[in-house]
N, C-alpha and C positions, 0 to 999 in steps of 0.2 A: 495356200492350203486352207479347207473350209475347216469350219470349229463343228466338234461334233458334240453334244450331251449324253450323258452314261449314266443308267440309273439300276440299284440292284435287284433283280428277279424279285429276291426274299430278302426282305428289311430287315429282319430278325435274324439271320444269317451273315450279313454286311459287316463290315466294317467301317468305322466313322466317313470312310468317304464317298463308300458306296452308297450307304445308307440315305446321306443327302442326294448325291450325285455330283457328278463333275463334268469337266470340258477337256476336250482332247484334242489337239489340231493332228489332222493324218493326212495324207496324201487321196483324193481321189480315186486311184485306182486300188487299193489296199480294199483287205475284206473288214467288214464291221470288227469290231472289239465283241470277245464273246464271256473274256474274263477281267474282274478288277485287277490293275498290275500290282497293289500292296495285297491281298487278302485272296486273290485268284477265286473266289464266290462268280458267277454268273450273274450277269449285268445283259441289261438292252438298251440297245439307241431310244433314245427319245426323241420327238417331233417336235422342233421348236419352234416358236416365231420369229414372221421373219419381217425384219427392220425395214420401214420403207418412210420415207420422210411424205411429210402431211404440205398440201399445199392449203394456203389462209384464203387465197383469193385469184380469182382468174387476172391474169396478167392487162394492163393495160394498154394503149396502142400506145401510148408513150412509155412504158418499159418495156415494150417489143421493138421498139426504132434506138431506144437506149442501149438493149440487148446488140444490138444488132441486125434485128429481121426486115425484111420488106414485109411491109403491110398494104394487103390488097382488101378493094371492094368491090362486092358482086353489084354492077351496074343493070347488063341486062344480060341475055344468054348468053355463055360464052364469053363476053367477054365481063373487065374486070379493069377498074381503075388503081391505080396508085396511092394511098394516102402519105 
């Protein structure tokens, strides 16, 4: 189930946790949250970031044969050698 974020319409109207805002895991198919569930004030989904792991460095042919992979090189058209 994905994690969703809830923040309140009106800050001033909120409750301590609207005010901040919170996380809610819900099912996919279920409609948005339209009320906080302690203070029932109107809240809207937020748009969050989204988590994606950073690569340091392009892999090298010996951590791609280490990995696992066949490592090819382009010879001439077509074809392609084996490292």
């Amino acid at each position: 189930m994905p994690i969703y974020e809830y923040i309140s319409d009106d800050p001033e109207k909120g409750c301590r946790i609207c005010k901040r805002g919170f996380e809610l895991r819900r099912p996919v198919d279920r409609a948005p949250l339209e009320k906080c569930p302690l203070c029932r004030n109107r809240v809207k989904k937020v748009i969050s970031r989204v988590n994606t792991p950073k690569v340091a460095k392009p892999l090298s042919v010996a951590d791609a044969k280490s990995a696992g992979f066949t490592v090819l090189e382009k010879r001439d058209q077509g074809v392609y050698e084996k490292l």
